[in-house]
N, C-alpha and C positions, 0 to 999 in steps of 0.2 A: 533402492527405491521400494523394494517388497516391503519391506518391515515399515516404511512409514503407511504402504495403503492400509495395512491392521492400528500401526499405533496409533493414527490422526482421528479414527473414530473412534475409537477408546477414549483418548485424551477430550475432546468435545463433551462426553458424554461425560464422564468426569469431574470436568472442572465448567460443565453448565450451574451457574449462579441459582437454580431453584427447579422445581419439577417439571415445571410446564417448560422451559427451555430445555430441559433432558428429553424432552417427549419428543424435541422437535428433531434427534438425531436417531440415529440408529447404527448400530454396532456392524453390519454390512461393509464389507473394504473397498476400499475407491480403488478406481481405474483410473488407469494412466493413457497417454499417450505422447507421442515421440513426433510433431509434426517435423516435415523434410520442409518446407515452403514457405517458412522464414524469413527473409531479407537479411544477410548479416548484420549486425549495429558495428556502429565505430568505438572508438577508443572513450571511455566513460558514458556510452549509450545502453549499457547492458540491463543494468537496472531498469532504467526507465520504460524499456522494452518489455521487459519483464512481467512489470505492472502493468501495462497498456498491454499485455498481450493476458494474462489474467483475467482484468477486466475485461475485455473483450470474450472471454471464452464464457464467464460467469450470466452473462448478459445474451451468449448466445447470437455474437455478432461474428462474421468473419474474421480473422487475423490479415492484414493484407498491407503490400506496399502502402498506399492511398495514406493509413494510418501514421505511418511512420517515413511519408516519403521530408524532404531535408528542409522546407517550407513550414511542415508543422512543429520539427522539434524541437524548437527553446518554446512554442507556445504550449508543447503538451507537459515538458520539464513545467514550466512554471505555473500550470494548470496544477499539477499533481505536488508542488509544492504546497502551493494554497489550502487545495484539499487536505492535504497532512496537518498543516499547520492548524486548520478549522477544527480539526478530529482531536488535538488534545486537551486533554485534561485542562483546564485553568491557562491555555495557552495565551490567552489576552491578561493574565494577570501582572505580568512584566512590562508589559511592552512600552506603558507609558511614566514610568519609574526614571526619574532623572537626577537624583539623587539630589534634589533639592536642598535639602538637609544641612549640605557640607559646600553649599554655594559661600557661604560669608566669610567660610575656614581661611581665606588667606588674604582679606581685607585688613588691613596694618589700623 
């Protein structure tokens, strides 16, 4: 874990796209922490966890049962699907592709 709190501001700094986003970091090493107070996740909840516990931390909100108790997780899983999906690149450029094209291919 040491070597990425040096490398991850390096690399920001880096590979920021123009000056004024280089301005916006600084070479200074992040701290970590190890919380104990958790909730275990189940079997394929780890990720989702992860991000929801991330975002929570970025934002400055507790981490806590409440978040993640067995009620909200297919709504927070498919909340953070959506989001992902939104976030890419030309991600609506396929979606409504139906291969029109090759509808008459097997009309005799």
């Amino acid at each position: 874990m040491e070597h990425f709190l040096y490398m991850v501001p390096y690399l920001l700094v880096e590979c920021a796209s123009s000056d004024e986003q280089r301005a916006q970091y600084s070479l200074e090493p992040f701290t970590y922490e190890r919380p104990t107070n958790i909730p275990p996740a189940r079997a394929g909840d780890c990720g989702v966890y992860a991000l929801k516990y991330i975002e929570c931390h970025a934002h400055g909100i507790e981490f806590g049962k409440k978040y993640i108790a067995k009620p909200n997780r297919k709504t927070m899983r498919d909340k953070m699907a959506v989001d992902i999906f939104q976030e890419l690149p030309d991600a609506h450029e396929f979606e409504n592709k139906d291969n029109d094209a090759n509808l008459g291919a097997y009309e005799g």
